[in-house]
C-alpha positions as CSV (number, residue, x, y, z in Angstrom):
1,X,1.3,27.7,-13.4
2,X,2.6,24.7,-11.3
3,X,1.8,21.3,-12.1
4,X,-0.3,21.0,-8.4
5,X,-2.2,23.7,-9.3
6,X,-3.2,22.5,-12.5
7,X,-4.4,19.4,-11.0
8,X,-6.4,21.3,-8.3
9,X,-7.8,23.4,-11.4
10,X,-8.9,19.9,-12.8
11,X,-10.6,18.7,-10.1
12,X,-12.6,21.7,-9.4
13,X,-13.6,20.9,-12.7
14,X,-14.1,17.9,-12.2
15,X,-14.2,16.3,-9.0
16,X,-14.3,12.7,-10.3
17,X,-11.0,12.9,-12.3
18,X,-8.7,10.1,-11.2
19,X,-5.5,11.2,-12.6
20,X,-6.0,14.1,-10.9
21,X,-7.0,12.8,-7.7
22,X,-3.9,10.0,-7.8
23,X,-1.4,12.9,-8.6
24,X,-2.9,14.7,-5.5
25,X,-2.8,12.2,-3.7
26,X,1.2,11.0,-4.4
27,X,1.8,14.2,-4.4
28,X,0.4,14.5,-0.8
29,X,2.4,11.5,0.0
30,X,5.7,12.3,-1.4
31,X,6.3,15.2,1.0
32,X,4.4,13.6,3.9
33,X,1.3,14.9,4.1
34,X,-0.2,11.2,4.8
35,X,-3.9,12.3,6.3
36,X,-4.3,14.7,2.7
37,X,-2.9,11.8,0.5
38,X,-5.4,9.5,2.1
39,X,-8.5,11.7,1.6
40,X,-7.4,11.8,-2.4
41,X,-6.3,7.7,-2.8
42,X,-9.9,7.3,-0.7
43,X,-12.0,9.5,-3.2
44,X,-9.9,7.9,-6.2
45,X,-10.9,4.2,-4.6
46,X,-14.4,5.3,-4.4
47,X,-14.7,5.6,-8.2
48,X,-12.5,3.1,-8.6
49,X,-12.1,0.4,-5.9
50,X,-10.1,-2.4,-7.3
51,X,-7.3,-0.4,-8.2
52,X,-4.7,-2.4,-6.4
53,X,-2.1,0.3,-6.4
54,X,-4.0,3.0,-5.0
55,X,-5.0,0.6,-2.6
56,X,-1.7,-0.3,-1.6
57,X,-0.7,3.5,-1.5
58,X,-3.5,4.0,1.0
59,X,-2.2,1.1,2.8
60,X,0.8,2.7,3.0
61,X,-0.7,6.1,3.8
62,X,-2.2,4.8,7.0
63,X,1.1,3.1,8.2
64,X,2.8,6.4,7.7
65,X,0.2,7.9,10.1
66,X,0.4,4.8,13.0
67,X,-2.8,3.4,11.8
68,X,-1.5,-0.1,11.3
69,X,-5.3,-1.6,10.9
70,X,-6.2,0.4,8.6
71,X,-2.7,-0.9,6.5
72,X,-3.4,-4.0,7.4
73,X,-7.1,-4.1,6.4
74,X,-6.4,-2.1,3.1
75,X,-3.2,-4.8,2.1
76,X,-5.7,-7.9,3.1
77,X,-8.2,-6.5,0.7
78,X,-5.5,-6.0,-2.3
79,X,-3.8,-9.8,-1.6
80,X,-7.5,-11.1,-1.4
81,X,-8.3,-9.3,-5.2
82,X,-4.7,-9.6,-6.4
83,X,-3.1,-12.7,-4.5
84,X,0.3,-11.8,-6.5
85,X,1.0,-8.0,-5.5
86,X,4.2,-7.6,-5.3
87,X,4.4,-4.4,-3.2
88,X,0.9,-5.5,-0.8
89,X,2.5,-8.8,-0.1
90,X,5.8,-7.2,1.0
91,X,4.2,-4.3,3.4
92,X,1.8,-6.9,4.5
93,X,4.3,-9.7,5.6
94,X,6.7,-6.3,6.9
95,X,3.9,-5.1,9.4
96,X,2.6,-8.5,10.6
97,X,5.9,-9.2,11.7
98,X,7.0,-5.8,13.0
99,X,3.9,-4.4,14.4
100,X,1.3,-6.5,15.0
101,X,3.6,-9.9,15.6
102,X,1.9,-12.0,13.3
103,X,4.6,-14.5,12.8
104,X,2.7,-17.1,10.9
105,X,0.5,-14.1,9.3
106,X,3.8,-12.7,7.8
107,X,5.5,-15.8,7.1
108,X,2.0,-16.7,5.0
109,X,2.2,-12.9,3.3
110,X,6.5,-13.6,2.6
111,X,5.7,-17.0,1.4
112,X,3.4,-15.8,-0.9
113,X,5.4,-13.2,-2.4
114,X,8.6,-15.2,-2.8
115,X,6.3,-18.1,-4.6
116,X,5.3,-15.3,-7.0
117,X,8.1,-13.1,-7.4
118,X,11.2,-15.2,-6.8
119,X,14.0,-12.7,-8.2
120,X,12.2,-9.8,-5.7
121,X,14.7,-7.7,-4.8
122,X,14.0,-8.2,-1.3
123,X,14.1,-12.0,-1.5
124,X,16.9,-13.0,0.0
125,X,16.7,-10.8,3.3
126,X,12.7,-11.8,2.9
127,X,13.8,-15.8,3.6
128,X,16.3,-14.9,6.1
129,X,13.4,-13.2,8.0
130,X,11.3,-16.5,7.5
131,X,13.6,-18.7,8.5
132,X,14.0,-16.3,11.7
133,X,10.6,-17.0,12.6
134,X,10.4,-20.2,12.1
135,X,13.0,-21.1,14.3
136,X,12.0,-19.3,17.0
């Protein structure tokens, strides 16, 4: 029996299991099945909603499926719970910037994250990036 199935078995067992429903759903995910992986991260969040990593895999769900408000709602709500998420305050500062042109919105998320994660592996092309858009 594959591993999927066993988690399906699981949750028709029980529908509330959240290891099941977060394999699901980043199993969903992994192979790009965005709208499924969303409908497992969302019934994982509604048992448990501060999970800031589910929350940020949603986030990331929604991107993947052009609904940037969504991502951008779902990443606001991590930061505003967890002001030091590494991985929210990246994808936020990314999107403001990219999509939605929220200079000082991204500069504020990229700010944030270099404050609280200085050796990111991201950093340095994160400051160049600020430094961009503070100039123009």
């Amino acid at each position: 029996m594959s591993v999927v199935m066993e988690y399906k078995r699981r949750l028709e067992k029980d529908p509330k299991d959240k290891d099941a429903l977060l394999f699901m759903g980043n199993a969903n995910f992994d192979i790009g099945r965005f709208e499924q992986a969303q409908d497992y991260y969302k019934r994982y969040l509604d048992l448990d909603p501060t999970n800031p990593g589910v929350r940020t895999d949603l986030a990331t769900s929604y991107y993947k499926t052009r609904d940037v408000d969504s991502a951008v709602r779902e990443l606001r709500a991590v930061v505003g719970r967890t002001p030091d998420h590494e991985a929210a305050l990246y994808n936020l500062g990314l999107i403001l910037s990219q999509d939605k042109h929220d200079k000082a919105g991204a500069i504020r998320a990229w700010e944030a994250l270099l404050k609280t994660h200085p050796n990111h592996p991201k950093a340095m092309e994160v400051q160049k990036q600020i430094d961009e858009m503070k100039k123009s």
